[in-house]
N, C-alpha and C positions, 0 to 999 in steps of 0.2 A: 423636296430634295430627292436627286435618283437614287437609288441603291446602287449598291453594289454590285455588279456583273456577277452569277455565276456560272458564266461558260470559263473554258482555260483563256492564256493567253500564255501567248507563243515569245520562246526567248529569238536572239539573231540569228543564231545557228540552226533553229525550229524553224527560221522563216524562210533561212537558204534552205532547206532541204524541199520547206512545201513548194520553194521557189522553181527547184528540180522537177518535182511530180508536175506544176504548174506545165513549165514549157515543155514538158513532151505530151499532153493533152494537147498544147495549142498548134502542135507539129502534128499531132495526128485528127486534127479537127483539119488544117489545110490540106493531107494528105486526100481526107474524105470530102471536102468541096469541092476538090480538084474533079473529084470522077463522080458528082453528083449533075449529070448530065442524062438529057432526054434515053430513056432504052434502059438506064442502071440500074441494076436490082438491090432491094434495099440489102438482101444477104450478102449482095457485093461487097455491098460497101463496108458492112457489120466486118467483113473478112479482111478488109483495108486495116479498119482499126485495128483490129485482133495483130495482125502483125507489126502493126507500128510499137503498138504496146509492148509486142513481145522483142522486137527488136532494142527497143529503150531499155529492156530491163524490168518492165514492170507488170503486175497485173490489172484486170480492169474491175473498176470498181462495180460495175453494175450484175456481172454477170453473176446467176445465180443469188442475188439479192429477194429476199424472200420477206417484204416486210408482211404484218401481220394484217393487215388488208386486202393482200394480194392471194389470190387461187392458187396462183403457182409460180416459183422463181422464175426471176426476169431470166432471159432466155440470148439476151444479147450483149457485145460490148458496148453499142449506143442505144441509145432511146432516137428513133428517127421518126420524125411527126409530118404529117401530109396534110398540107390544104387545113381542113378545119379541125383537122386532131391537133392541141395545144401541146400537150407535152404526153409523154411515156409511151411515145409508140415503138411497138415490138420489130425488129426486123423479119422480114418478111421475102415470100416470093415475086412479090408484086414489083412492077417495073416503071418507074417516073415515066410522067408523060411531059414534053413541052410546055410551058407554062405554070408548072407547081410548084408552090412554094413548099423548105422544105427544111424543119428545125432540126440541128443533129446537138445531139447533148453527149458528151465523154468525160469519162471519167478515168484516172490511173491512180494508180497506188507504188509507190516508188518509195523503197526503203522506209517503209512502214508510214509513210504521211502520203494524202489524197489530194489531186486537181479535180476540179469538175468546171468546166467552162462550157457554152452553149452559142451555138452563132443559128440564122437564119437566111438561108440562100435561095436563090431562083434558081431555078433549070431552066434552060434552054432562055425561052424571049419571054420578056418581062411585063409584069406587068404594073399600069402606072400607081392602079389602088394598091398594088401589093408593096411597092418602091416607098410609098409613103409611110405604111403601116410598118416595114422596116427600121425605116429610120425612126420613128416615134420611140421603137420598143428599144433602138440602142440609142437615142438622146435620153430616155426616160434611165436605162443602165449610168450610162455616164454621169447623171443627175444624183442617183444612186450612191454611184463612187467616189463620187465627190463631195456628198457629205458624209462620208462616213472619214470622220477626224476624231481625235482625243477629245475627249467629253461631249461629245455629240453623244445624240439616244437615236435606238432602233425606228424613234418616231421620228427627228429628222431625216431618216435613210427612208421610211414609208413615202415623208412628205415630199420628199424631191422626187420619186417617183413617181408620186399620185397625181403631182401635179402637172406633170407632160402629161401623163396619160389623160387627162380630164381635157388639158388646151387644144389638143389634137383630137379629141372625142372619140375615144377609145374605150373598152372596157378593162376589168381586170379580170383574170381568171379565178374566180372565189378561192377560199379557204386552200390557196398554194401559193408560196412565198418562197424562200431564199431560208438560208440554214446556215448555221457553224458548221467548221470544217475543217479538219484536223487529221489525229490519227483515226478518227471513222470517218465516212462520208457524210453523214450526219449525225451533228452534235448539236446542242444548243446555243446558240437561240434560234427560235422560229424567227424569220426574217421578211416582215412583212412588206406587203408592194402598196398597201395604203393603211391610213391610218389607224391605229386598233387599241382596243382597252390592254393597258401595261406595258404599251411598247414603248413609253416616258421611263420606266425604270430600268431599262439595261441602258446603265450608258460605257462607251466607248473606249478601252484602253489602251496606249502601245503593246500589241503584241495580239489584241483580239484579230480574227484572222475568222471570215465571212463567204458563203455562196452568194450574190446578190443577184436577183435574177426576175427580173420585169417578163409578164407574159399576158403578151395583148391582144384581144379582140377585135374585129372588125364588124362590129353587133353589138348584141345581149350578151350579159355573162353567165346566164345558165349553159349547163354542159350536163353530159351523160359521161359512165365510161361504156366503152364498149365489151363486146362478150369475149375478149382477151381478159376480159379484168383490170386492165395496164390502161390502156389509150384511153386520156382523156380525149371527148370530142365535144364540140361547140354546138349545141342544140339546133340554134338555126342554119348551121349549116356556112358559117360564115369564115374566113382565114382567120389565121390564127398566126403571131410570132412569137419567138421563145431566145432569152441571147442570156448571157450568164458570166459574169466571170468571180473568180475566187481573187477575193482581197483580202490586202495585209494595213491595219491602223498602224501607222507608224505616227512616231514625234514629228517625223518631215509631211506628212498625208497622207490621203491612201496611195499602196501599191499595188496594181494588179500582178497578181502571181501567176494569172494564166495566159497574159500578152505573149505574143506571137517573137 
């Protein structure tokens, strides 16, 4: 028999508000694809978000984020990831080049509840292994979303995941998952992307409210981080995609809160 959840869950009025923070992430995640073009520098773009956010009314969740792992707080408003860096890359002076692939992860904080939603974009001319490994990581999201229902467990939201990911031959990025997400950016539960000891005992309730967030491989899943502390990168040297959205378990199914 599962247990009983104990992460929160969110009343209707909880879930319009994250529903708020939700869409101005997704307006400042388009604002930032838009000028993630050959020549842009990632502080550019860092400075894109920075005003969307501030424009909306809110702050961002990343900046100055100091968990206890980390050397030194996170230094940006997105985590922006390059070619084989998977997730938590720092903005930086460096300038995209023509063909890289390029995770932007945002986060807002609006009227005291959080968005966090994550997309994966090409610059410039594309490419075809990259085009594929795209789509895998947002079929595998979708998979994701779509089980997470009332009385579903965190294990069927790993298993739709794991399972794109294995059909397309993909890897996962180890010990990093998806998260609750609320009035902090991360809350409980650990939100796994395959399947894992305990993940049968959280199960699902109207009102629970999720990061869920597929991050894939084109390789091995070993990875380093880098001497930022922050940037994970993919050992061999391989791409990498990262796509994310924040959902809502409703009686009707899941809602994504961070849709565009």
């Amino acid at each position: 028999m599962s247990a009983e959840p104990s992460f929160p869950v969110r009343t209707s009025a909880e879930l319009d508000a994250m529903r708020e923070a939700g869409r101005l992430v997704a307006r400042t995640l388009q604002a930032v694809r838009a000028a993630a073009v050959p020549g842009a520098r990632l502080r550019d773009l860092d400075e894109i978000a920075q005003t969307c956010l501030r424009e909306g009314g809110a702050l961002p969740s990343f900046l100055g984020y100091a968990p206890s792992w980390a050397p030194t707080p996170f230094n940006g408003v997105l985590c922006l990831s390059v070619n084989e860096v998977v997730v938590h890359g720092r903005p930086t002076g460096r300038r995209l080049d023509d063909g890289d692939l390029l995770s932007i992860d945002a986060g807002a904080i609006l009227d005291g509840w959080h968005g966090d939603s994550a997309v994966t974009v090409h610059v410039g001319e594309r490419r075809e292994e990259d085009e594929a490994l795209v789509a895998a990581t947002e079929e595998a999201l979708a998979a994701g979303i779509a089980a997470a229902r009332p009385g579903a467990t965190l294990l069927d939201v790993a298993r739709a995941v794991d399972d794109v990911a294995r059909r397309h031959g993909y890897s996962h990025l180890p010990d990093h998952g998806g998260h609750g997400i609320g009035r902090s950016m991360h809350e409980p539960p650990f939100v796994p992307n395959c399947p894992m000891p305990g993940a049968a005992g959280h199960r699902l309730l109207p009102g629970t409210t999720l990061a869920i967030e597929p991050m894939l491989i084109a390789g091995g899943s070993r990875y380093r981080k880098a001497k930022d502390g922050w940037s994970v990168v993919a050992i061999e040297g391989r791409r990498a995609a990262h796509v994310e959205h924040t959902v809502a378990v409703t009686d009707d199914g899941p809602v994504v809160l961070t849709a565009p």
